[in-house]
One Martini backbone bead per residue (centre of mass of N, CA, C, O) as a GRO file, in nm:
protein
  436
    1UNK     BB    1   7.366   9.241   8.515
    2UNK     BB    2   7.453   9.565   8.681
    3UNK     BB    3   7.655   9.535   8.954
    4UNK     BB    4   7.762   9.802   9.255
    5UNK     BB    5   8.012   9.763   9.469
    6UNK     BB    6   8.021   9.952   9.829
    7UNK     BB    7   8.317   9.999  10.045
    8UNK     BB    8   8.331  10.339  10.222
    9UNK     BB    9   8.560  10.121  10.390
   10UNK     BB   10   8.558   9.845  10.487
   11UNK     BB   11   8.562   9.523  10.318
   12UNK     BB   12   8.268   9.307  10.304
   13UNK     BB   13   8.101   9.262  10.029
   14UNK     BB   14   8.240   9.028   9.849
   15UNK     BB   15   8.084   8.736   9.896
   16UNK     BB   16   7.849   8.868   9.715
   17UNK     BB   17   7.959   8.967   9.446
   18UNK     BB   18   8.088   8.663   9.374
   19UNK     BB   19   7.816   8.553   9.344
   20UNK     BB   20   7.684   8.735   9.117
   21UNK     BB   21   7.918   8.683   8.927
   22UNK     BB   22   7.869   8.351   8.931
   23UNK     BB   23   7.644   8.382   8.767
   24UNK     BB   24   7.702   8.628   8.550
   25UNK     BB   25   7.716   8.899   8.646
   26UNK     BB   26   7.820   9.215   8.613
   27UNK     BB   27   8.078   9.361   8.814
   28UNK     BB   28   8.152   9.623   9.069
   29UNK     BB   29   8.429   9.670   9.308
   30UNK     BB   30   8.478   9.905   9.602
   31UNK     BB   31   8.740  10.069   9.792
   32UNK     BB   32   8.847  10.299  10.052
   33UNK     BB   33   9.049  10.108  10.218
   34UNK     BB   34   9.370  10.064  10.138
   35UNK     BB   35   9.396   9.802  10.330
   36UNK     BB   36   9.131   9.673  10.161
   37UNK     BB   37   9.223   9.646   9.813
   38UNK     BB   38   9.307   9.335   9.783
   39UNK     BB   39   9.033   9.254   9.822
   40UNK     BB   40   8.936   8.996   9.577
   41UNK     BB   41   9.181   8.964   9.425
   42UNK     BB   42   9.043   8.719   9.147
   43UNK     BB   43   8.716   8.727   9.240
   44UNK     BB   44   8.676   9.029   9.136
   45UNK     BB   45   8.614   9.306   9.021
   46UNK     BB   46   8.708   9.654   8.987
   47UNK     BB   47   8.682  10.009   9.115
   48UNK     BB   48   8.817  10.351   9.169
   49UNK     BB   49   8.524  10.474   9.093
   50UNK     BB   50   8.200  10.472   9.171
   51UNK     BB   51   8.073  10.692   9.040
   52UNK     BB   52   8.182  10.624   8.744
   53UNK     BB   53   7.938  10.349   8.780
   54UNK     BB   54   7.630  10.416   8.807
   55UNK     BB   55   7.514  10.450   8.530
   56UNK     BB   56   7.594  10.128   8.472
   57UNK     BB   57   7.411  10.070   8.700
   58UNK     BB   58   7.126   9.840   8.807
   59UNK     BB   59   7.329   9.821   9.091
   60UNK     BB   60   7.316   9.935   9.394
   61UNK     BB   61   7.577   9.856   9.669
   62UNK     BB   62   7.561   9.868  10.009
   63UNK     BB   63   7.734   9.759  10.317
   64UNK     BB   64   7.727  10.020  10.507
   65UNK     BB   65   7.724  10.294  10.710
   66UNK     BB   66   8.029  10.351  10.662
   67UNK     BB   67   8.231  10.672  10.623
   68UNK     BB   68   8.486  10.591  10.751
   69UNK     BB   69   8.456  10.749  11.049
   70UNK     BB   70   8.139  10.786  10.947
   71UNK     BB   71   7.853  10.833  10.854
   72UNK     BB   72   7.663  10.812  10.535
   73UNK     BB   73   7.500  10.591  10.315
   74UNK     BB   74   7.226  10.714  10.338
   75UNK     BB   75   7.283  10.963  10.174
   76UNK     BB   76   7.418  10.825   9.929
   77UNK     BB   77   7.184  10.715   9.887
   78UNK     BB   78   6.926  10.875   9.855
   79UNK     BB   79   7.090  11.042   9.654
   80UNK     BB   80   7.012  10.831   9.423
   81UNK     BB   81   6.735  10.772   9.416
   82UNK     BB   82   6.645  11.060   9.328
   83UNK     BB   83   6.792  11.001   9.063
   84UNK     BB   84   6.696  10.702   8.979
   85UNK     BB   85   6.836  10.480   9.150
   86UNK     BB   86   6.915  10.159   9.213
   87UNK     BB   87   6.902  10.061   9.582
   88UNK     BB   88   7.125   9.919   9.848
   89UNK     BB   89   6.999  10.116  10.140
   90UNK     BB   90   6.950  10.380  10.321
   91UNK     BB   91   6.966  10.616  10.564
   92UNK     BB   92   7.009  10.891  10.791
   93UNK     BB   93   6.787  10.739  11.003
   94UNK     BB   94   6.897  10.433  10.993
   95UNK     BB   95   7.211  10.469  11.029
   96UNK     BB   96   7.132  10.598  11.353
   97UNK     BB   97   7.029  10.355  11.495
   98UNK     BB   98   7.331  10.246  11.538
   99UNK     BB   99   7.479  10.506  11.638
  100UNK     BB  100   7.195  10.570  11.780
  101UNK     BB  101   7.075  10.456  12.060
  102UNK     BB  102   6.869  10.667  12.172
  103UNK     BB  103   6.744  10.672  11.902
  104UNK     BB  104   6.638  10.372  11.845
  105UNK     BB  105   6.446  10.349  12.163
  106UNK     BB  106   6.231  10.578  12.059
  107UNK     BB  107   6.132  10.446  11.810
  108UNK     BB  108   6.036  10.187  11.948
  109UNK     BB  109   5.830  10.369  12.100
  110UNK     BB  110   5.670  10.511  11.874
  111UNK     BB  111   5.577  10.182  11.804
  112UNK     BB  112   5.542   9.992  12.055
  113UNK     BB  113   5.780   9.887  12.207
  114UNK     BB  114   5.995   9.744  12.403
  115UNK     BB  115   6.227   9.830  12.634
  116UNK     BB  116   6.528   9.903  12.777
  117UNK     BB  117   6.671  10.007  13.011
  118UNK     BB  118   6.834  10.336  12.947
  119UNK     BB  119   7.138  10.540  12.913
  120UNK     BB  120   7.295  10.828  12.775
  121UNK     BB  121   7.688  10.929  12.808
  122UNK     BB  122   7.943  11.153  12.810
  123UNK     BB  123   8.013  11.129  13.072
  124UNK     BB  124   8.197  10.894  13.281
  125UNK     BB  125   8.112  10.992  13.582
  126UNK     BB  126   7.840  10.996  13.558
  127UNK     BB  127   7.786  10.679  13.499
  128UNK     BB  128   7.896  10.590  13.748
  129UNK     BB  129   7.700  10.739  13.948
  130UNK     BB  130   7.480  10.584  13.846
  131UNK     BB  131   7.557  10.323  13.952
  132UNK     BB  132   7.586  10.398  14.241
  133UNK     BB  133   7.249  10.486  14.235
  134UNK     BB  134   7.193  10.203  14.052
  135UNK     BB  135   7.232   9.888  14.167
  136UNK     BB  136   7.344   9.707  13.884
  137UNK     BB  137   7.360   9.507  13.580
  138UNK     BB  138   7.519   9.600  13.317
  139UNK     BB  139   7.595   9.749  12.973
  140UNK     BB  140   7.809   9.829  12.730
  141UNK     BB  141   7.811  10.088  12.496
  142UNK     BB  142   7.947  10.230  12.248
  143UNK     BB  143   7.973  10.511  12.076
  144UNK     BB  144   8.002  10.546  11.725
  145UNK     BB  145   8.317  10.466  11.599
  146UNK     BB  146   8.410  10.271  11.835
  147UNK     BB  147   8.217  10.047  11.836
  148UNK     BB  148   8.400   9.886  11.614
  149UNK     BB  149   8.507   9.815  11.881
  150UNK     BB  150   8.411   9.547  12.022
  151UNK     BB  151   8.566   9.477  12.307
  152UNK     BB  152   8.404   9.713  12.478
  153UNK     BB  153   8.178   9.541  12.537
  154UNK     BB  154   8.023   9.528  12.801
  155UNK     BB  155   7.924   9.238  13.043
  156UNK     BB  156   7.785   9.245  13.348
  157UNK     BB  157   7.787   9.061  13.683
  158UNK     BB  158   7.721   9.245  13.878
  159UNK     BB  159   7.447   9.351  14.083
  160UNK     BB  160   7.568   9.631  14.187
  161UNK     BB  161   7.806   9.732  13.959
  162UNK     BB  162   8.132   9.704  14.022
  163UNK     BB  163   8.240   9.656  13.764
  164UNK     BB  164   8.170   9.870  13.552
  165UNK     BB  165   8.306  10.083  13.696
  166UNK     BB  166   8.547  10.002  13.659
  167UNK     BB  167   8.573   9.998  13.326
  168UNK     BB  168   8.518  10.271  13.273
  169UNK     BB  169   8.774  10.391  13.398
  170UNK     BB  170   8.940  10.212  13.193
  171UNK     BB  171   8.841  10.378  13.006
  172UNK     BB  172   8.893  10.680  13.048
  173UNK     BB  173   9.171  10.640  13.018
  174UNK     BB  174   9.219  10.493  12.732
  175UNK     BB  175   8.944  10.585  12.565
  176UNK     BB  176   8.839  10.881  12.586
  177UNK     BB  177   8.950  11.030  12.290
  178UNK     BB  178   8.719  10.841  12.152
  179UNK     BB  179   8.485  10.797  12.370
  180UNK     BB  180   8.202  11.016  12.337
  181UNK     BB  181   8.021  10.748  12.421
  182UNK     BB  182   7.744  10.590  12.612
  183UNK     BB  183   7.569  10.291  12.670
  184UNK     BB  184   7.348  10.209  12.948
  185UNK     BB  185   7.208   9.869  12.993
  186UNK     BB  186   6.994   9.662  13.155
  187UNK     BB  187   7.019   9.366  13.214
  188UNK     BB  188   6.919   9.070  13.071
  189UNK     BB  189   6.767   8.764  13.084
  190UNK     BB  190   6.777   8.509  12.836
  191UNK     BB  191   6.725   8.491  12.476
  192UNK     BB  192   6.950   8.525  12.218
  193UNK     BB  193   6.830   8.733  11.914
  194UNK     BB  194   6.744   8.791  11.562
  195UNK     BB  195   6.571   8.984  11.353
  196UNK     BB  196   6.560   8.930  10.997
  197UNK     BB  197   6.479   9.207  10.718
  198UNK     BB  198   6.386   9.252  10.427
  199UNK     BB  199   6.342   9.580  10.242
  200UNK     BB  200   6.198   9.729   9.927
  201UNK     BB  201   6.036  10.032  10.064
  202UNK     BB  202   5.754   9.890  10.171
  203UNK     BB  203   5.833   9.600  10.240
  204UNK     BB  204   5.832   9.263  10.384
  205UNK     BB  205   6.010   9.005  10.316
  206UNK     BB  206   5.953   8.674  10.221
  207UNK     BB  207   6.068   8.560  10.481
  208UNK     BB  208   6.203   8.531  10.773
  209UNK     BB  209   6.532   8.582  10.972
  210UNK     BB  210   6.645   8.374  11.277
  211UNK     BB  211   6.972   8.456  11.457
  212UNK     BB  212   7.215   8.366  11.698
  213UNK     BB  213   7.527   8.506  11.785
  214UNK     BB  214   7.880   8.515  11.808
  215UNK     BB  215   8.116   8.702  11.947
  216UNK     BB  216   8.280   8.513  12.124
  217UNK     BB  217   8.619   8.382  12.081
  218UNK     BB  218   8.532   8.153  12.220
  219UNK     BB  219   8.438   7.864  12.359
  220UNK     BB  220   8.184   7.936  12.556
  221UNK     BB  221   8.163   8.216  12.576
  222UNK     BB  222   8.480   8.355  12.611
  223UNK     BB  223   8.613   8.650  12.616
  224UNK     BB  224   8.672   8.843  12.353
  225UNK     BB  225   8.508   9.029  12.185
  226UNK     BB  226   8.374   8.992  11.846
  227UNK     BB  227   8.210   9.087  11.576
  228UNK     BB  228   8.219   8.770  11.509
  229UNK     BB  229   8.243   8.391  11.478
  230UNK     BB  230   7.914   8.328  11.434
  231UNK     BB  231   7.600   8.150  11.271
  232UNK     BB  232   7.273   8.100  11.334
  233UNK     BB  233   6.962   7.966  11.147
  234UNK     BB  234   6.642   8.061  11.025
  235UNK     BB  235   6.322   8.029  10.847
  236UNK     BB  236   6.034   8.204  10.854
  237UNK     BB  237   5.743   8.335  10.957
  238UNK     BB  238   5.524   8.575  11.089
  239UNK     BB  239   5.573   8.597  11.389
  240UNK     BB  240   5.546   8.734  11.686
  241UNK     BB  241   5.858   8.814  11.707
  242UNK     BB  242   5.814   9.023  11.437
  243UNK     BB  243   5.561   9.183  11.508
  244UNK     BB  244   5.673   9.303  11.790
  245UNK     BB  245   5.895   9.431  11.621
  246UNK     BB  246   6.010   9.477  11.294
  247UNK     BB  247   5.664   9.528  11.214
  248UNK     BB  248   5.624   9.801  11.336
  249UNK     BB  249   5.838   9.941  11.163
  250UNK     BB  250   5.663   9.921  10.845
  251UNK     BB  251   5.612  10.220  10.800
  252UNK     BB  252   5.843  10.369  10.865
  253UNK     BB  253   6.071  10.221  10.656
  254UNK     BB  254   5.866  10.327  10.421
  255UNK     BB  255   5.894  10.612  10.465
  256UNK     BB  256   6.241  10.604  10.425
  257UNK     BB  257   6.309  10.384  10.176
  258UNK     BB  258   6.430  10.142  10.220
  259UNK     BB  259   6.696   9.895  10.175
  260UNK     BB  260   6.716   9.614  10.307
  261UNK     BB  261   6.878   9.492  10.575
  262UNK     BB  262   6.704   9.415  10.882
  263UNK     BB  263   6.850   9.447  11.254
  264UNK     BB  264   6.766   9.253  11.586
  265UNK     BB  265   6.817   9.273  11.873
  266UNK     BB  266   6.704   8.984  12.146
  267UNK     BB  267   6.586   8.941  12.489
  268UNK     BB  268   6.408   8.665  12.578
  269UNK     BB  269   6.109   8.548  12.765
  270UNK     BB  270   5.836   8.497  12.936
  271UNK     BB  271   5.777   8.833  12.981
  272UNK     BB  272   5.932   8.899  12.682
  273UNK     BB  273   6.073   9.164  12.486
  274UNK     BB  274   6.425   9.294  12.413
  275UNK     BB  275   6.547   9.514  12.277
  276UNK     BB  276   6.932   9.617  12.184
  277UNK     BB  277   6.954   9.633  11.866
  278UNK     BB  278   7.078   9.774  11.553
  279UNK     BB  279   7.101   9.644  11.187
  280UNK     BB  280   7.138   9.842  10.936
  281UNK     BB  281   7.245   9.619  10.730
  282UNK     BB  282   7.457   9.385  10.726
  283UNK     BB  283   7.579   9.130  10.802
  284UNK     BB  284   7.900   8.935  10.984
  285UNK     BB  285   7.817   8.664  10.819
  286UNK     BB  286   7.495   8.655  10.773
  287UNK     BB  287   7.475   8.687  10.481
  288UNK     BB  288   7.630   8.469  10.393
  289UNK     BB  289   7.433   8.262  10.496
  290UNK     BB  290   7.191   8.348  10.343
  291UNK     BB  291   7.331   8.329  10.075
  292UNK     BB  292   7.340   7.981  10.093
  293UNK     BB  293   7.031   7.947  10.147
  294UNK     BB  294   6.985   8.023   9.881
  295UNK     BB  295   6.779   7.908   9.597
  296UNK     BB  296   6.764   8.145   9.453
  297UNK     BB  297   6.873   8.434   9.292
  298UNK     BB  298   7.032   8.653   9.412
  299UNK     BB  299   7.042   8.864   9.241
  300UNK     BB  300   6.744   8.890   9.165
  301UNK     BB  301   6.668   8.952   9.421
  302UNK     BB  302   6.804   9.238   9.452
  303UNK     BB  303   6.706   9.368   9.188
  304UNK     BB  304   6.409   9.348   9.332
  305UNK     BB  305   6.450   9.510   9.597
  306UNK     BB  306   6.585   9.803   9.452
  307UNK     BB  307   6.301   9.813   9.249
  308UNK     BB  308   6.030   9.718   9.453
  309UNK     BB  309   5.965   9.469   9.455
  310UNK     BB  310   5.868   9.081   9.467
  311UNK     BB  311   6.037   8.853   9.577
  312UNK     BB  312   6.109   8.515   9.493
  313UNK     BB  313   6.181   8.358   9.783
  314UNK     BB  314   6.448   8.099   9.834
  315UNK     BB  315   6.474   7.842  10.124
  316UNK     BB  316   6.616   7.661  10.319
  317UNK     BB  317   6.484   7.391  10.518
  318UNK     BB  318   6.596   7.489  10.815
  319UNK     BB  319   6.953   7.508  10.902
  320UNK     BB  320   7.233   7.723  10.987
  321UNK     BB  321   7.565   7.767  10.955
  322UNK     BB  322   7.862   7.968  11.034
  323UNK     BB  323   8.242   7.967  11.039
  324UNK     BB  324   8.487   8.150  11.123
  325UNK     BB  325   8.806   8.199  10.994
  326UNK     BB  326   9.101   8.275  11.158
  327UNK     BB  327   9.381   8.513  11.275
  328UNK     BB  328   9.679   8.628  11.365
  329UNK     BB  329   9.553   8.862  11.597
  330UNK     BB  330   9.238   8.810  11.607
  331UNK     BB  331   9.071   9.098  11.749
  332UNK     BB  332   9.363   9.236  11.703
  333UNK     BB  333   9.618   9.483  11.646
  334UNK     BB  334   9.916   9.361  11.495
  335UNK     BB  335  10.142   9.405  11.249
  336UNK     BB  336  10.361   9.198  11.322
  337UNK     BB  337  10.208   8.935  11.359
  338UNK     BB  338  10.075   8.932  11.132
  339UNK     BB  339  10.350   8.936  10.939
  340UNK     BB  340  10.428   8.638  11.084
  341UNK     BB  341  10.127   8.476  11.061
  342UNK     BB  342   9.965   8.560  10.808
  343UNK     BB  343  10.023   8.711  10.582
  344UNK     BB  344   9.954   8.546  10.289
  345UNK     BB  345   9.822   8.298  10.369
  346UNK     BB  346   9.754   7.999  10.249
  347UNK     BB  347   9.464   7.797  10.112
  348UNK     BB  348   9.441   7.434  10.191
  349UNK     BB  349   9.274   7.208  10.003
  350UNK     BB  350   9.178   6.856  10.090
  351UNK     BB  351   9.009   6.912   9.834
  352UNK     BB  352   8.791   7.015   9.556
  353UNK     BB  353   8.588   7.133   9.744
  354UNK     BB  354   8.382   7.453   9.742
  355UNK     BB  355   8.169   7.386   9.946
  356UNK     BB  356   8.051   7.658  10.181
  357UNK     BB  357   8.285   7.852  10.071
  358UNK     BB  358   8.401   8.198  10.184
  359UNK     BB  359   8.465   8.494  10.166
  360UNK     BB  360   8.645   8.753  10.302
  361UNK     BB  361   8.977   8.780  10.373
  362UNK     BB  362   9.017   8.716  10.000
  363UNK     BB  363   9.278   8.585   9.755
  364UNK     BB  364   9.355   8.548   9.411
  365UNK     BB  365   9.709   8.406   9.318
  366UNK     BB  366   9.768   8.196   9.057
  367UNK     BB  367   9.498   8.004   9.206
  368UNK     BB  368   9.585   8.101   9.519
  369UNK     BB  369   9.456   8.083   9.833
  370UNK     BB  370   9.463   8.437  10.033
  371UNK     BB  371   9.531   8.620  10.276
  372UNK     BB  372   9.397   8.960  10.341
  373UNK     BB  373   9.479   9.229  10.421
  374UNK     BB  374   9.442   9.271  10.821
  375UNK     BB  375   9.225   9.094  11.018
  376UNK     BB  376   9.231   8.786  10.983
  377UNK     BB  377   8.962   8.712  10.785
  378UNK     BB  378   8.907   8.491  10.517
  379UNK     BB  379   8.686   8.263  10.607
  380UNK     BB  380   8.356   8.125  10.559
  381UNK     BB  381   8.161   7.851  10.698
  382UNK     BB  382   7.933   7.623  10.611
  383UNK     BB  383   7.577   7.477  10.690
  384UNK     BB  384   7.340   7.210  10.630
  385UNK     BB  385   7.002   7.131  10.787
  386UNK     BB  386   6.724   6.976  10.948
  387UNK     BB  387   6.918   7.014  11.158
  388UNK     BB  388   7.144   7.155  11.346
  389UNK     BB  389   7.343   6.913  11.362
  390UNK     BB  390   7.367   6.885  11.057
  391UNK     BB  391   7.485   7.146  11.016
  392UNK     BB  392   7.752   7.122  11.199
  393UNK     BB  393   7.835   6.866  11.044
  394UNK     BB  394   7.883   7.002  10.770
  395UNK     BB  395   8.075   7.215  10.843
  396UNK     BB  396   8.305   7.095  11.028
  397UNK     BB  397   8.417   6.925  10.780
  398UNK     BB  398   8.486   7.156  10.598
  399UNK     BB  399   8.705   7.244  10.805
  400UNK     BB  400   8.889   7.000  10.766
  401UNK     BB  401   8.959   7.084  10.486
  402UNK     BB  402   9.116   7.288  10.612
  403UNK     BB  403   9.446   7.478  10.538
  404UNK     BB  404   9.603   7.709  10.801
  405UNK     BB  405   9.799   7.862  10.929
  406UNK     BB  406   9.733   7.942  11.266
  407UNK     BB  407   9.407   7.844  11.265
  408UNK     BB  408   9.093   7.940  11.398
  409UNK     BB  409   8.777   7.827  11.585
  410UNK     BB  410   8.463   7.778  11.674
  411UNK     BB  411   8.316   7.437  11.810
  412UNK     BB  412   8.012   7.555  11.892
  413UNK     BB  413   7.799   7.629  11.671
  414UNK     BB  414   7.473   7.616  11.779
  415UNK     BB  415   7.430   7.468  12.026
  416UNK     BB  416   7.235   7.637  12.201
  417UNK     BB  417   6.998   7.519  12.054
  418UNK     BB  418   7.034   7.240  12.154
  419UNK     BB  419   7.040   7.295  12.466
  420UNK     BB  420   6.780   7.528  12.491
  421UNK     BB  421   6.660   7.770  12.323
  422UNK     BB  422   6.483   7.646  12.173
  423UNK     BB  423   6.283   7.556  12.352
  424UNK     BB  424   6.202   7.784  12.509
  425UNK     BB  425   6.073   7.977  12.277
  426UNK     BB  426   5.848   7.728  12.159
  427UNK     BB  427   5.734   7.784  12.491
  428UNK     BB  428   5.661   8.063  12.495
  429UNK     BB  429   5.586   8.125  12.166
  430UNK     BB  430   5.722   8.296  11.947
  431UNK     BB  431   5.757   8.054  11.663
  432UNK     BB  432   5.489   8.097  11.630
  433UNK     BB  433   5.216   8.206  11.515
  434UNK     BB  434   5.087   8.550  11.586
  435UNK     BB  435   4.772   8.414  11.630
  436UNK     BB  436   4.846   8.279  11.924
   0.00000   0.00000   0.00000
């Protein structure tokens, strides 16, 4: 089969297109990112003009919401369904889902799911003032193209909120000239999961894929917010948790002919459950980590996904972790610093076995696996078993395989379920079946 994979800002869905490549099937990927048109180079062919290759593929895979700094790859797959080509990709209202969190939590509340306390700002001083006369621990979100810089996202700690607007004050100075806007949600206090569900374009496969995110830089997350540093997972059936959550919205997914992983994070708790956010498209390394888990064909999966077939999906039965192996200077941008300690850096492995490593930013030149791009984040390394701790023992046992000088990684991943997560859970009932 022909796969084109299109990433029409930065680079993300390259280990996905590798693993297709690697199954047999003839593979093009786009990349529209100058800074970030090295990575793959060497383990996936490439393609200067994605539109060019369109009538030739089988499956067109789009891999994020944003065409540069703009949303806009919903409108771009919309728009290629209509001419008759199968697509993995949104559309422009489930792009919004991402975009605009205002617009998000009305949807979910038409569909009857609980939200969170939450309101949109324009205006720096407003939200000041709300915080003022309403004094409580909030949430910050960035809203737009500079959400993307994570490390924005700030969790209160304070009952009255003055660290918060404390925050506020020095986005408005730094960062005024582009945070268009933010959302301000009430902090809750609970276990944070995230249900994420593929769909055909009329309904969700089984099984159902439930995930951890660990976004903080350090273990014991504390530092500076990150894009993600790993992620732990399972697979199960339509539990509660599936039903009360992304389960409401398949009639809406249905009408709207979405294609492709949609994810809900949420905060749950004894009292119910508080949707997050959405990531209408791939998460990053969560991808990584699904497609290491299936034990049926990747390929076929998507191509029956595209086509909206009901695709034959097999997954390992148990825990999964990925572990993010980053450089410095991330999750910060410093080019100076890059080119000192990262640019080029060879990836070497201890052992012959490339068993659970994946790349990110990383290309193959000569034979040596070296990191690329620009980010920092050369490979995620993964794990599986029985128990989330054979999972991490496995996954970290391959990390102690690789040397890439000044590389780090949070060597937490996963704990969480095992101290006391599942556990909650379990004891709540979100993970049994959903007629309990």
């Amino acid at each position: 089969m022909n796969f084109l994979f299109v990433s029409a800002d930065a680079a993300l869905i390259t280990d996905l297109a590798w693993q297709v490549h690697r199954e047999g099937h003839d593979v093009r990927y786009y990349i529209e990112a100058e800074r970030d048109r090295e990575i793959g180079d060497g383990f996936v062919p490439k393609t200067d003009d994605w539109r060019a290759e369109v009538d030739w593929a089988d499956v067109v895979v789009f891999d994020d919401i944003w065409v540069g700094s703009d949303i806009g790859t919903g409108a771009l797959a919309q728009e290629l369904r209509e001419e008759g080509h199968a697509v993995v990709g949104g559309t422009p209202n489930t792009d919004r889902l991402e975009e605009d969190r205002g617009y998000a939590m009305e949807v979910l509340e038409e569909h009857g799911v609980n939200t969170v306390e939450q309101r949109v700002f324009r205006d720096f001083d407003e939200g000041i003032e709300y915080v003022r006369r309403n004094r409580a621990p909030y949430v910050i979100k960035p809203l737009g193209e500079v959400q993307n810089v994570k490390r924005l996202l700030y969790v209160g700690n304070e009952d009255d909120g003055s660290d918060v607007v404390e925050v506020l004050r020095a986005y408005k100075e730094a960062w005024g000239h582009r945070m268009k806007g933010f959302q301000l949600q009430r902090k809750v206090e609970g276990v944070e999961i995230a249900v994420c569900g593929f769909f055909n374009g009329e309904t969700f496969v089984d099984p159902v894929n439930f995930n951890f995110e660990h976004k903080k830089l350090f273990p014991g997350n504390i530092g500076p917010s990150t894009g993600e540093m790993g992620t732990s997972m399972f697979w199960a059936g339509r539990n509660r948790l599936f039903e009360e959550t992304l389960g409401r919205l398949e009639p809406w997914l249905a009408a709207e002919g979405y294609v492709g992983s949609i994810d809900i994070n949420c905060i749950v708790n004894e009292h119910g459950i508080s949707p997050l956010e959405f990531t209408p498209r791939f998460g990053y390394p969560t991808i990584t980590l699904q497609e290491e888990s299936f034990e049926s064909s990747t390929a076929q999966f998507f191509y029956d996904l595209a086509h909206g077939n009901d695709p034959d999906l097999s997954v390992h039965n148990g825990f999964q972790i990925a572990v993010r192996i980053v450089l410095p200077p991330f999750p910060f941008t410093d080019e100076k610093t890059y080119d000192e300690n990262s640019r080029n850096a060879a990836v070497v492995f201890e052992t012959d076995s490339r068993e659970g490593v994946h790349i990110e930013d990383a290309k193959l030149v000569d034979g040596q696996w070296r990191a690329a791009g620009e980010s920092g984040i050369p490979l995620v390394v993964t794990g599986k078993g029985e128990t989330m701790q054979e999972a991490r023992r496995q996954a970290y046992d391959r990390v102690d395989d690789i040397v890439i000088p000044n590389l780090y990684y949070r060597d937490d991943i996963g704990e969480r379920w095992i101290s006391g997560d599942g556990d909650r859970l379990l004891a709540w009932g979100y993970l049994g079946p959903a007629d309990e």
